[in-house]
DONU-841551 format. One record per atom (N, C-alpha, C): x, y, z; residue in one letter. Coordinates in steps of 0.02 Angstrom, whole numbers, padded with zeros to 5 digits, always signed. Layout:
XYZa ...
***
This chain:
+04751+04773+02531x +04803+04749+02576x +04826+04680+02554x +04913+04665+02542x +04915+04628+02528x +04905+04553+02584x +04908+04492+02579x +04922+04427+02633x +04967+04416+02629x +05033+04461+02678x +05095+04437+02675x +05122+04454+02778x +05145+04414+02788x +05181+04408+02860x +05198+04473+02853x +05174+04523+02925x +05198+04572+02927x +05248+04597+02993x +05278+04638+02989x +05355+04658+03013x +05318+04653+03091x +05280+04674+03134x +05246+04674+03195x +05200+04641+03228x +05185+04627+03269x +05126+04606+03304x +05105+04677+03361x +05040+04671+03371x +05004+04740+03411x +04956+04709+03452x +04951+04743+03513x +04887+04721+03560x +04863+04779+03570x +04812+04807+03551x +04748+04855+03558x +04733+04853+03624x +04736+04904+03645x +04689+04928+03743x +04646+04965+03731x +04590+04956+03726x +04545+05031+03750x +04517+05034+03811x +04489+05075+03845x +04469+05077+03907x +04407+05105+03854x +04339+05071+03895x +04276+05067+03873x +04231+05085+03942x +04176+05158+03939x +04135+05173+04009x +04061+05185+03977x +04018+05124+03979x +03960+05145+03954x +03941+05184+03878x +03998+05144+03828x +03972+05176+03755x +03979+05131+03708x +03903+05094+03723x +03904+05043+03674x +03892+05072+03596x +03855+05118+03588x +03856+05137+03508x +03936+05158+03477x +03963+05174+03522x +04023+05196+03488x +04091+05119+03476x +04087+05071+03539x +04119+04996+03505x +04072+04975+03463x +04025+04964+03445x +03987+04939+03370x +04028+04961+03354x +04026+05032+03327x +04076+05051+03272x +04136+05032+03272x +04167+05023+03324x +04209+05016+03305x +04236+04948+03297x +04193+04904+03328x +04197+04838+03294x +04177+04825+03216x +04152+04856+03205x +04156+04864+03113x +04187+04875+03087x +04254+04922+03111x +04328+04954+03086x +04364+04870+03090x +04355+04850+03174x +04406+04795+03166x +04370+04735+03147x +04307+04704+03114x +04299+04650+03102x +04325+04648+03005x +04349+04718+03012x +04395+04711+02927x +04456+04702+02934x +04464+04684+03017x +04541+04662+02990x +04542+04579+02969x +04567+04574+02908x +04587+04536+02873x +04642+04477+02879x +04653+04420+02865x +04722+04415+02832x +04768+04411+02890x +04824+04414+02854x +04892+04410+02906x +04868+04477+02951x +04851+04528+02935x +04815+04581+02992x +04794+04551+03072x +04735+04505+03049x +04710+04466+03106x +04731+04442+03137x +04772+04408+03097x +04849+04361+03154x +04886+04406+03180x +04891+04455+03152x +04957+04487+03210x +04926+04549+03244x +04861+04535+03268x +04825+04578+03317x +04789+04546+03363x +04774+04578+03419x +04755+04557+03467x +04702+04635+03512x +04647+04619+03521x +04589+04677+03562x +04620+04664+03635x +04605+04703+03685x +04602+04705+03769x +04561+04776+03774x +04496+04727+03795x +04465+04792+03821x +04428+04808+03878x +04454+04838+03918x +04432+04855+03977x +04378+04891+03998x +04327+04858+04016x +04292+04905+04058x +04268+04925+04123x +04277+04988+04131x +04307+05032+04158x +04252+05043+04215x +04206+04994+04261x +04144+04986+04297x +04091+05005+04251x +04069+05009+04189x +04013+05029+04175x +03968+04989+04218x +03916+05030+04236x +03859+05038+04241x +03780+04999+04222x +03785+05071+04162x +03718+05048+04110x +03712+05018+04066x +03796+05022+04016x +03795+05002+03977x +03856+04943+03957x +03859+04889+04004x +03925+04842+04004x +03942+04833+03939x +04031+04810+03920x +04019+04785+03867x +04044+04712+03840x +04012+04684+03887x +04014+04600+03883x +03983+04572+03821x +03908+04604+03838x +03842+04565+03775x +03882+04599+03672x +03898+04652+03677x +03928+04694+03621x +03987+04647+03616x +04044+04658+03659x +04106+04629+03635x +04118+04556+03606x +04059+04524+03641x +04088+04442+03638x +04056+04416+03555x +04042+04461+03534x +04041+04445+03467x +04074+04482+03419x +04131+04498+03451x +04208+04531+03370x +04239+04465+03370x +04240+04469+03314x +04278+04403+03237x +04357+04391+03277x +04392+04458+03312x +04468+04449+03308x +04474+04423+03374x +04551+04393+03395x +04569+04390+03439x +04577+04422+03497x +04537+04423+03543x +04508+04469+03613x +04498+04432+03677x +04517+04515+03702x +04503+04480+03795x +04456+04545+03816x +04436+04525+03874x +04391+04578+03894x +04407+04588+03968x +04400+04629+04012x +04422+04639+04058x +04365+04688+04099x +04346+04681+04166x +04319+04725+04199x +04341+04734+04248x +04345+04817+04298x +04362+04828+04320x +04296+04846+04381x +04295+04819+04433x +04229+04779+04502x +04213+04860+04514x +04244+04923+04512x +04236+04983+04547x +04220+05028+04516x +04184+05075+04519x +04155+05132+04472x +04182+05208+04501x +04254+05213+04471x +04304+05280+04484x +04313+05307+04441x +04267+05379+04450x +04250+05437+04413x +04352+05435+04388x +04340+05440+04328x +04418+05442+04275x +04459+05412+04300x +04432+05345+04282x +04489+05296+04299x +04525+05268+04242x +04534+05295+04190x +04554+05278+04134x +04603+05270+04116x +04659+05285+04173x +04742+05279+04171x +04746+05218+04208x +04699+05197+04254x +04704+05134+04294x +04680+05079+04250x +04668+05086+04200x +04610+05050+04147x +04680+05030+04120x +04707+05081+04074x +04772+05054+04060x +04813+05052+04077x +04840+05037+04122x +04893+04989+04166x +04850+04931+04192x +04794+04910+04181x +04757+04851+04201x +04776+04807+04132x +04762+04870+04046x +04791+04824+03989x +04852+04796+03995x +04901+04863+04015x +04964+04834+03998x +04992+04785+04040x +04958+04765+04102x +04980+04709+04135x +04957+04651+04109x +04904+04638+04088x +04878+04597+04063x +04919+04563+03987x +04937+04606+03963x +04960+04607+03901x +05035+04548+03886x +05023+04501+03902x +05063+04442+03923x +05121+04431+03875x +05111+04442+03804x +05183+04436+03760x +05238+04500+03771x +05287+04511+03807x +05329+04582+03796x +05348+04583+03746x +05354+04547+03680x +05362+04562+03620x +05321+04596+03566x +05265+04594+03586x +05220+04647+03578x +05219+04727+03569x +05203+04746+03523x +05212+04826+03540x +05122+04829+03560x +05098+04879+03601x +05058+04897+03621x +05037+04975+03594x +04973+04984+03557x +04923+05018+03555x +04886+05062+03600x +04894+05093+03612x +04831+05126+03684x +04812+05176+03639x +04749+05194+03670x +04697+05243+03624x +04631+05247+03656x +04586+05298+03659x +04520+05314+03667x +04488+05277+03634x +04416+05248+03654x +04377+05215+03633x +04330+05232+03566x +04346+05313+03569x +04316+05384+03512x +04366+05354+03460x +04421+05339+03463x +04488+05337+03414x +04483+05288+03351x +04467+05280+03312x +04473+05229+03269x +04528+05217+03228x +04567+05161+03236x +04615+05138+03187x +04580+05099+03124x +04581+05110+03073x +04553+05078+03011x +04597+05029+02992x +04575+04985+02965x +04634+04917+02942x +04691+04957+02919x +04662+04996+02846x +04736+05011+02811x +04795+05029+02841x +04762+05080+02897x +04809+05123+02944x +04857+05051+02983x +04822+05013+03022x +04856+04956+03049x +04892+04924+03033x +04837+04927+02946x +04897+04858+02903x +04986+04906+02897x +04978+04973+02862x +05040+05010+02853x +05073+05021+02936x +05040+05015+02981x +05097+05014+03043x +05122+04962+03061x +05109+04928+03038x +05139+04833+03073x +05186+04812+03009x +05190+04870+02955x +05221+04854+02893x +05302+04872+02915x +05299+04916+02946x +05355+04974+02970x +05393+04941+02997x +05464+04982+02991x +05522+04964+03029x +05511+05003+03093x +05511+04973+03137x +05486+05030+03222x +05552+05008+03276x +05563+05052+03303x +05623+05065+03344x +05604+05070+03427x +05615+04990+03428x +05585+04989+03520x +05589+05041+03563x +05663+05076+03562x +05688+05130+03589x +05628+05192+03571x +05582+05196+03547x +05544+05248+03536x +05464+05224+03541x +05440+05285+03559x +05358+05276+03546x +05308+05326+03492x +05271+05292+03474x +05248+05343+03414x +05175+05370+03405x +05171+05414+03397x +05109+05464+03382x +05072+05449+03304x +05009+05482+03300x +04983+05477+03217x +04953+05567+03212x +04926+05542+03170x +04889+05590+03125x +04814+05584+03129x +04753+05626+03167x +04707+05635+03189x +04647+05684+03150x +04603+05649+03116x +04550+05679+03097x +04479+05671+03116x +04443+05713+03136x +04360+05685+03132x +04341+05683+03078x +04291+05598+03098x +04266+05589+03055x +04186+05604+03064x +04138+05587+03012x +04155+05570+02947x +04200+05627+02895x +04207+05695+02914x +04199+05754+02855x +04302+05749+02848x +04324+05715+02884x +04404+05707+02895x +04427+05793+02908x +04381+05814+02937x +04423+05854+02970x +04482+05872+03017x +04548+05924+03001x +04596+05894+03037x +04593+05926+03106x +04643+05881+03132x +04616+05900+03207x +04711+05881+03224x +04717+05902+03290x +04770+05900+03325x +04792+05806+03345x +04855+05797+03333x +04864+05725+03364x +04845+05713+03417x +04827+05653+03459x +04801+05655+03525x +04879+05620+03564x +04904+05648+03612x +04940+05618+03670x +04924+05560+03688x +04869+05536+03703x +04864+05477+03761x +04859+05428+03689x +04843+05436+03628x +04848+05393+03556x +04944+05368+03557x +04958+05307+03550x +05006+05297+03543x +05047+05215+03528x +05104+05215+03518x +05114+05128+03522x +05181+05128+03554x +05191+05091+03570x +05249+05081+03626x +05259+05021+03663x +05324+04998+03655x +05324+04936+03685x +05312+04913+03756x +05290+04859+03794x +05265+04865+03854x +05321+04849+03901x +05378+04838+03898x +05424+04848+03952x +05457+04934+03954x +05467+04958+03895x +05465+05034+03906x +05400+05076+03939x +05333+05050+03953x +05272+05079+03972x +05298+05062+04047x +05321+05008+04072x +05352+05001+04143x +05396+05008+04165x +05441+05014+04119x +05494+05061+04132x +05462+05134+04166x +05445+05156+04140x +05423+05251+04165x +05370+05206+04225x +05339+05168+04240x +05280+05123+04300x +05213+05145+04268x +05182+05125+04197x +05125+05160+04206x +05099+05223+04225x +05049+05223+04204x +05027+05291+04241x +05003+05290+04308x +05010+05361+04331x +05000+05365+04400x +04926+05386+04436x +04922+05323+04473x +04850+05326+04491x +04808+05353+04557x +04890+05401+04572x +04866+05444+04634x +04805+05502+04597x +04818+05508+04547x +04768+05553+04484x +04713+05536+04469x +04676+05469+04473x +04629+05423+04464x +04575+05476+04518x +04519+05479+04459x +04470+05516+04520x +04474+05605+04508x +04521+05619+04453x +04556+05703+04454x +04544+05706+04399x +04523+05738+04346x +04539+05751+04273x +04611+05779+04260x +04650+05732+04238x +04724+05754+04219x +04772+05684+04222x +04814+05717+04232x +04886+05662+04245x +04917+05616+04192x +04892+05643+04125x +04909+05621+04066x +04994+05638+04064x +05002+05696+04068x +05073+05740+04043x +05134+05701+04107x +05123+05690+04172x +05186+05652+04201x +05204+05600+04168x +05145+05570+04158x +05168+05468+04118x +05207+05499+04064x +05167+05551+04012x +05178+05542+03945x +05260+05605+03934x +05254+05635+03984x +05346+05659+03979x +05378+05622+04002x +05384+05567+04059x +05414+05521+04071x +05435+05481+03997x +05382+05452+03979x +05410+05401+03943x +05430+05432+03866x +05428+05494+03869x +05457+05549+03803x +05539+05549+03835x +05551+05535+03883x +05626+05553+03922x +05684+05486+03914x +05638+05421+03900x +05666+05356+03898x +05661+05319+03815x +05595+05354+03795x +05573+05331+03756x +05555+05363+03675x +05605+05411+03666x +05571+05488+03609x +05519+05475+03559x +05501+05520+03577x +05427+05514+03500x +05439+05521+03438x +05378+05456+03391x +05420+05487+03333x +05361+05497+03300x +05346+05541+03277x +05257+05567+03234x +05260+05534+03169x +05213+05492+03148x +05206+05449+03089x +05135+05490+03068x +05167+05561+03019x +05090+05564+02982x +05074+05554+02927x +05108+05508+02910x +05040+05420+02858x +05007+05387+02896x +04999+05386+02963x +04959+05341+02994x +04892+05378+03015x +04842+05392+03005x +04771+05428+03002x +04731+05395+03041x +04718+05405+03105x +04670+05399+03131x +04596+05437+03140x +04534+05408+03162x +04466+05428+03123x +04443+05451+03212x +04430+05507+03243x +04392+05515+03289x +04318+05545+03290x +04271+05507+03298x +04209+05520+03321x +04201+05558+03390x +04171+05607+03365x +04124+05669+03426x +04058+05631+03440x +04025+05658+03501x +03936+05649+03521x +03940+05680+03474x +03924+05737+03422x +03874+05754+03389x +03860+05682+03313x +03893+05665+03315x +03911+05598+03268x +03890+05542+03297x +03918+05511+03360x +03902+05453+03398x +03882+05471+03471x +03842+05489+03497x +03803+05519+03545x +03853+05492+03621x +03884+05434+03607x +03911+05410+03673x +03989+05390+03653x +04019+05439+03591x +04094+05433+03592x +04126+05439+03647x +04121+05477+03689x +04170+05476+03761x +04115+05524+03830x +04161+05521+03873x +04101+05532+03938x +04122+05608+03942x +04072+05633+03948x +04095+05696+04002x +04073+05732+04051x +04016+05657+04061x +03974+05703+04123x +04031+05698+04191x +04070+05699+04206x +04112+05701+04266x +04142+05761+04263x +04139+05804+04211x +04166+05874+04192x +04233+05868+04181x +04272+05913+04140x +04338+05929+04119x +04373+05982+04155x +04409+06026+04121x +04475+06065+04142x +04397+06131+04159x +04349+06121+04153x +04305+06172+04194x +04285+06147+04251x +04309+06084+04272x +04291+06094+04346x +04335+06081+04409x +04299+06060+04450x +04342+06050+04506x +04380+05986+04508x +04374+05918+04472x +04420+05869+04443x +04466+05901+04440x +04489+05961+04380x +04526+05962+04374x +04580+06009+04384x +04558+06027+04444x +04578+06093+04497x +04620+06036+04557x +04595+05976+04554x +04600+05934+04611x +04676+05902+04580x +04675+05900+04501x +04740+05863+04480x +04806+05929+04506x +04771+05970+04465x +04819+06040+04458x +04870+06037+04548x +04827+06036+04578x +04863+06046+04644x +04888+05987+04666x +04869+05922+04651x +04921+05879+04662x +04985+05854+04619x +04978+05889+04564x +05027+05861+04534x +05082+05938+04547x +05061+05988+04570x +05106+06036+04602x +05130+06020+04651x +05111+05970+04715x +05143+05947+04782x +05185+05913+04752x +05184+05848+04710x +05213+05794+04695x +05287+05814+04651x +05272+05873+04606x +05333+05899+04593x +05370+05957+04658x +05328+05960+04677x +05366+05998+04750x +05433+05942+04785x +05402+05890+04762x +05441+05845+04810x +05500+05796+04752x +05495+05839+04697x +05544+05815+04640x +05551+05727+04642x +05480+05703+04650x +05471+05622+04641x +05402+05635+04610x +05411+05609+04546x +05339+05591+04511x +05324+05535+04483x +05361+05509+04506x +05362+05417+04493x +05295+05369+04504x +05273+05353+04467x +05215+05316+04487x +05220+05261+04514x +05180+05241+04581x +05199+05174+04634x +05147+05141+04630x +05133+05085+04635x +05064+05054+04641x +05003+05045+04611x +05035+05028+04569x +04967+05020+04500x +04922+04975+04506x +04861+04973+04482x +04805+04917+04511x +04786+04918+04566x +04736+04977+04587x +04726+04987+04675x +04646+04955+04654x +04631+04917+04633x +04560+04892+04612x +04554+04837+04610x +04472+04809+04613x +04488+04731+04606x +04448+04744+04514x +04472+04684+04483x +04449+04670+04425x +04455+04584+04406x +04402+04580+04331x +04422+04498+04335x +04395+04512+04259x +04411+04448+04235x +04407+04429+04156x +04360+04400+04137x +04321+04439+04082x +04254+04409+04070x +04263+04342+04009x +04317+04385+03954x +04303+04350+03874x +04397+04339+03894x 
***
């Protein structure tokens, strides 16, 4: 990578719930960012009430420019409230913003070639998704993305009547496909870790689309289009405060 001023600046969100083996790692991805890299990045990472495994003692030792954030309440999938806690926080609007799973790894190169790019505020953009280590390919992820943060409030965040439901990804993310069109960048490669790899890549003891979470989204997001308003109102129904 060369040391040359690059075309962007980025602020990273992850929402973080009790998986400290998996930020190690991935503080190892970002303590290589380098260079003009470093300068024009910025971490926010939220966590999301852990528990057992905070990540105060882990975080406060990454090399880059970071904030840390906790959120006082422990709400089974609160991870859309997590980010809209980043993107408020996220104080430069000149910024394009990052959001991504905590499983997700951006590697320098990948970063360094997206902040290289000519990017079109008017749009938000997708990558290219493999597990790692064997780079197997895998499907792009939806909630993976970059997008500027007055277009993320434009559509209001995501909606946190869903908070507590497994779902409610697809209203935010067709909303802001309606204001904002996607544009799929596959040179940009992102690295996702499974538990069978990192034992605490992402949670799932709250259960998925097999349980009743997400029987509980299904039917509310059927009333809410019943009523042809899916607008998200009231973001931040939590208390939270700033650690780093």
């Amino acid at each position: 990578m060369e040391n040359k001023t690059l075309k962007n600046t980025m602020v990273m969100i992850y929402p973080y719930y009790n998986n400290p083996e998996m930020l190690k790692l991935q503080m190892r991805s970002w303590d290589k960012y380098e260079g003009e890299l470093r300068n024009s990045v910025k971490l926010i990472l939220i966590d999301d009430g852990s528990q057992e495994s905070p990540a105060y003692d882990i975080f406060k030792e990454c090399k880059i420019p970071k904030e840390l954030y906790k959120i006082e309440e422990n709400i089974p999938w609160n991870q859309h409230g997590a980010r809209n806690l980043g993107a408020k926080v996220c104080s430069n609007v000149n910024d394009w913003m990052f959001m991504s799973d905590i499983d997700i790894v951006l590697p320098p190169e990948a970063a360094y070639s997206l902040l290289e790019k000519t990017l079109d505020p008017g749009k938000h953009y997708t990558f290219e998704r493999v597990f790692a280590p064997d780079l197997t390919e895998y499907l792009n992820h939806c909630n993976t993305f970059l997008v500027k943060r007055d277009v993320y409030w434009a559509v209001g965040g995501y909606d946190e009547d869903y908070c507590g439901t497994y779902g409610g990804d697809y209203p935010f993310l067709n909303q802001m496909e309606a204001i904002a069109p996607e544009i799929h960048l596959d040179d940009i490669l992102l690295l996702n870790y499974a538990p069978s790899v990192i034992k605490d890549a992402n949670t799932r003891d709250w259960g998925r689309k097999d349980s009743d979470l997400f029987t509980a989204y299904t039917k509310m997001h059927d009333m809410k289009r019943a009523t042809g308003n899916e607008k998200s109102i009231n973001p931040l129904r939590f208390h939270w405060k700033r650690l780093l």
